[in-house]
N, C-alpha and C positions, 0 to 999 in steps of 0.2 A: 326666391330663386334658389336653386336647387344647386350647391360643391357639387363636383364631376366624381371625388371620392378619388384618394391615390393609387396607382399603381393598375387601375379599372379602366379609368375612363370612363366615357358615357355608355358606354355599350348596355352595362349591366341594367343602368337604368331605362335604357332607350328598349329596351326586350319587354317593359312592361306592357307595350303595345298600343300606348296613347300616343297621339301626337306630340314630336317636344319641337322645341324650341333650341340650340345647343349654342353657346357666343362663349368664342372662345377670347380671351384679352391677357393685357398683361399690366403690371405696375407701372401706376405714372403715365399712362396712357388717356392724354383730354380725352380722345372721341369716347373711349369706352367708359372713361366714369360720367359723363354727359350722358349715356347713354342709357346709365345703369338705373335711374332711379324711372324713367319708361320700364325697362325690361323688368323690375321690382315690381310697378304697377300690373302690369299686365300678366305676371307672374300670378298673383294676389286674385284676379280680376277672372283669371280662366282657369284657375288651380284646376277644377276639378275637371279639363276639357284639356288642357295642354300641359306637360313639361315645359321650365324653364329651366335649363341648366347652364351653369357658371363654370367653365374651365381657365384657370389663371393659368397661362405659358409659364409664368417661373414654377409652378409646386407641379405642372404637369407636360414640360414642353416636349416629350416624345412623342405628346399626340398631338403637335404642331405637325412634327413628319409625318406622322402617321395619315393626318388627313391632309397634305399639304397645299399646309397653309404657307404664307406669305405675306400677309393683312394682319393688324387690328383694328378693330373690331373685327371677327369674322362673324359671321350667324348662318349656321348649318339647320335648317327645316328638315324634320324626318317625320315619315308615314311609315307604320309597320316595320318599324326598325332599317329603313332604306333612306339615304340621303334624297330626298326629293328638292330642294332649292340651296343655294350660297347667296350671299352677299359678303363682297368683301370689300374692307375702308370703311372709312366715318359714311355713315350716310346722308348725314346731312339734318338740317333742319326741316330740308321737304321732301318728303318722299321722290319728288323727280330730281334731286340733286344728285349729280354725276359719283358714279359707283360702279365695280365691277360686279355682276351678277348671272347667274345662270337659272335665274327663275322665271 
């Protein structure tokens, strides 16, 4: 999984023009470290087919405004550099566990 890199953010890397993957979290946060050795896998798993990128709120929280958030976990899906899906909150241990989303 891929640092968002300071003072950037995801942009730079999101311009490569793969699909990524972007979860943005913060310290001390269960859901997101519950989460993280998934997103690690699938990281690992689709390298060559999707970004996974890593943005920690504390070393990066202006693009908490910037995308506003409100959540941790959030997980931002983009196509061609375009937000295409959110999920925001823990999502749960099943995929149909209750979460705000716009996918």
């Amino acid at each position: 999984m891929l640092p968002s890199g300071p003072r950037h953010g995801p942009r730079p890397i999101l311009a490569v023009g793969h699909p990524a993957l972007v979860v943005f979290e913060t310290p001390g946060c269960a859901p997101c470290e519950q989460l993280r050795p998934t997103l690690d896998q699938l990281a690992g798993e689709f390298r060559d087919r999707v970004l996974v990128v890593r943005v920690v709120d504390s070393a990066e929280g202006w693009l908490a405004a910037r995308y506003h958030l409100s959540f941790v976990p959030t997980l931002l899906f983009w196509r061609g550099g375009v937000e295409q899906c959110r999920i925001k909150g823990d999502p749960g241990p099943r995929p149909s566990a209750p979460t705000s989303t716009s996918c």
